[in-house]
N, C-alpha and C positions, 0 to 999 in steps of 0.2 A: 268797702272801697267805693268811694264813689267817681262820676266818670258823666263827660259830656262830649256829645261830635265837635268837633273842628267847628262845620260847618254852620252849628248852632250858634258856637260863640260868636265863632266871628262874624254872622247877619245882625248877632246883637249888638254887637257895639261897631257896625256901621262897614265892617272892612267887606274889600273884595275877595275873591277867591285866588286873587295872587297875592295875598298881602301875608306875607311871612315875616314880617316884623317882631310877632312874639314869641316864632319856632328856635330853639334850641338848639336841636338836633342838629349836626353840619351836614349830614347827607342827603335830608330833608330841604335844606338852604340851598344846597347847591344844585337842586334839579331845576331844568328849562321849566320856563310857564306852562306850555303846555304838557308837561309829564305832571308836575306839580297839581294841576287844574284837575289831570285824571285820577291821583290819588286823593285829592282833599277830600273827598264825600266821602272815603273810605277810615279814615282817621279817626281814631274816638282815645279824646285825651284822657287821662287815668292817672290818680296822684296813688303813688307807690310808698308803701308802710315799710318798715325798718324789720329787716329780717324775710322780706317776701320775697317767696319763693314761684320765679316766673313761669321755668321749665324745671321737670324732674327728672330726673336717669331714668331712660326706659320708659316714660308715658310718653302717650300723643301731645304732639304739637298741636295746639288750638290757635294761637295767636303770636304775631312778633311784635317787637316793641323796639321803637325808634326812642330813643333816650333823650329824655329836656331835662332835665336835671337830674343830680344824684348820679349814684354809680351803685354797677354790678358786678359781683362776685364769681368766676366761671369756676367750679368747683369738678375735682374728681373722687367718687367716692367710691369706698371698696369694700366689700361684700359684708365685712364686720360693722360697717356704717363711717367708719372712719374717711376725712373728706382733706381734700387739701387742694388751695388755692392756684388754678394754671392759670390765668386771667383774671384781664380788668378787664370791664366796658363801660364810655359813660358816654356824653352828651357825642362823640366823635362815631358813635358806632350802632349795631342792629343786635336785638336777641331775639335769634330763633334762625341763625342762618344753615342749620340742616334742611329749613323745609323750601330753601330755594334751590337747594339742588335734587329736590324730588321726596328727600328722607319724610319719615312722617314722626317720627320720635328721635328725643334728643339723648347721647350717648352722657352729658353733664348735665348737672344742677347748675339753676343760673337763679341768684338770690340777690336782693338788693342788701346796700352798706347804707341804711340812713334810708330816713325820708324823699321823697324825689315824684318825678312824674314823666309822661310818656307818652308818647301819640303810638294808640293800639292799634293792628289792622288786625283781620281776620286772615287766616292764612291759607284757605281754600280763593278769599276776593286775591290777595297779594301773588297768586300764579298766575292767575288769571289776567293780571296785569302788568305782569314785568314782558310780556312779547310786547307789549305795547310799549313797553317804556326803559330802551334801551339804556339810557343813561343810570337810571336807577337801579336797573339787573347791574352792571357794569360797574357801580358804585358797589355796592353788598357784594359782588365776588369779591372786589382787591379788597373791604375789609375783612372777606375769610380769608387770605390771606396773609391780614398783618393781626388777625389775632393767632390766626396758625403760630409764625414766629417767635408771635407773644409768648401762647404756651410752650413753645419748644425750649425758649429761654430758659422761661421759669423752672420748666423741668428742670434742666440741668443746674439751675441756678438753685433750689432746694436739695439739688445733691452736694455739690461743690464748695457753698463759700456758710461764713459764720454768720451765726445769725443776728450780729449785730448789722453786716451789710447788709441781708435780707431785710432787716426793718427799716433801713434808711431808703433801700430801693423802695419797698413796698408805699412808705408813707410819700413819696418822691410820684410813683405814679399816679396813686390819689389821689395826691394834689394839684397833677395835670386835667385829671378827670373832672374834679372837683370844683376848683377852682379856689376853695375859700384857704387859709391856712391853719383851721381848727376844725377836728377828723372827733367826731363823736366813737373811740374806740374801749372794747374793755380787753384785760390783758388774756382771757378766755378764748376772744375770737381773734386776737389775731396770733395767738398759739395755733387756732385751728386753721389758719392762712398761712403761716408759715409752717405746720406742719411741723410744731416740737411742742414742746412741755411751757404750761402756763410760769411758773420758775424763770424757764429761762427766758421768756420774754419780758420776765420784769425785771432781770438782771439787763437785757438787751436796752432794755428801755431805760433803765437808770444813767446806763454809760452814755447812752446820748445824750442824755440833759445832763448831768453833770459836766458834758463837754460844752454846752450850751446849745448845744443845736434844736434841741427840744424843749417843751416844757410839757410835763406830765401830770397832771391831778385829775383824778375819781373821773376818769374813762373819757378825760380829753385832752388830745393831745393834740398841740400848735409851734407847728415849724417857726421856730425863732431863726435862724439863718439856711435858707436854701444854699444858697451856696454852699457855706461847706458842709453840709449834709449831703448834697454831691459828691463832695470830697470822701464823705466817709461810707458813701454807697458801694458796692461792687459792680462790675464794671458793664450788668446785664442791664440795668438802666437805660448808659449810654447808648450799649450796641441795640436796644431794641427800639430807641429814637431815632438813631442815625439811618437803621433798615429803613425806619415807615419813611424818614425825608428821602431818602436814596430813592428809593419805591413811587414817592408823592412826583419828585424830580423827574422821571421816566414819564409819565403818565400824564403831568400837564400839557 
């Protein structure tokens, strides 16, 4: 993996140390100059390989990662090794937010979906600097927050509904994260996201595209209609967009 400061790049190509014009990350974006100022030296960007594994169940936290592209998988896994997806996080959000409340080890696996990249801190400098930088503490709690309800959804939402609505939700959030409308997936992993049998995700998967909402060939899949893939989501989508706005509303 390879990996360069902030700070490096951008004396090379001319920028200032306010100049966020190639950050990503929204949390990152939206701190004051001078909180901004305080973390940039701290920053070490990092392009993230498909399948990596950032934190694990049970080891130390070494570092967090502010998300610029791509997206990550918050995983619960259980004693047989068996793993099943309670989150997303992509360019909107923080991994590693145990070690801002003190924790030194994370309770999930946090793995990436695809290629992508990150501004890394170290997470002994990142204590060290949130008394200074209240906006930024302040920001990273409400996102433990709205991944909190995240997972709490999804719980219930892999108990509750069929798994054809879990895939339309699933591929729905992605593409919020993501942004693009072509998901580099195999029907493997997102058995192991959804938490059932490879079978039935490619039954799940068939029904979508035959309704047209999807198109499926050799582990990629491209929302041909959002909308009514909405339509045919269940209903934990909605309610866990409408919390974060409800939440976002409060707080401006």
């Amino acid at each position: 993996m390879t990996s360069r400061t902030v700070r490096g790049a951008a004396n090379r190509f001319g920028k200032r140390d306010n100049d966020r014009s190639g950050i990503g990350n929204i949390i990152l974006r939206g701190l004051p100059a001078a909180e901004w100022t305080q973390i940039f030296a701290s920053l070490e960007f990092v392009r993230l390989k498909f399948h990596q594994v950032l934190h694990e169940a049970d080891e130390a936290i070494k570092s967090g990662y502010f998300l610029n592209e791509g997206m990550s998988s918050v995983l619960t896994v259980q004693p047989d090794g068996e793993s099943v997806e309670v989150g997303l996080i992509g360019r909107e959000g923080f991994v590693g937010l145990p070690a801002i409340f003190g924790f030194k080890t994370s309770a999930l696996r946090i793995i990436t979906q695809g290629d992508g990249t990150a501004y890394r801190v170290d997470v002994g400098t990142l204590r060290n600097l949130l008394p200074h930088c209240p906006t930024l503490e302040r920001q990273l709690q409400r996102y433990s927050m709205i991944l909190g309800i995240q997972s709490t959804q999804l719980a219930a939402c892999n108990r509750l509904h069929d798994v054809e609505e879990r895939l339309a939700r699933w591929l729905l959030m992605s593409h919020d994260r993501i942004g693009g409308k072509t998901l580099l997936l195999t029907q493997e992993f997102l058995a192991q996201m959804l938490g059932t049998r490879r079978s039935t995700v490619s039954v799940a998967a068939s029904v979508l595209q035959k309704a047209g909402l999807i198109s499926y060939t050799r582990g990629n899949v491209t929302i041909l209609n959002k909308s009514k893939l909405e339509d045919a989501a269940c209903d934990c989508y909605e309610i866990i967009r409408q919390q974060k706005n409800r939440w976002q509303a409060e707080t401006s």
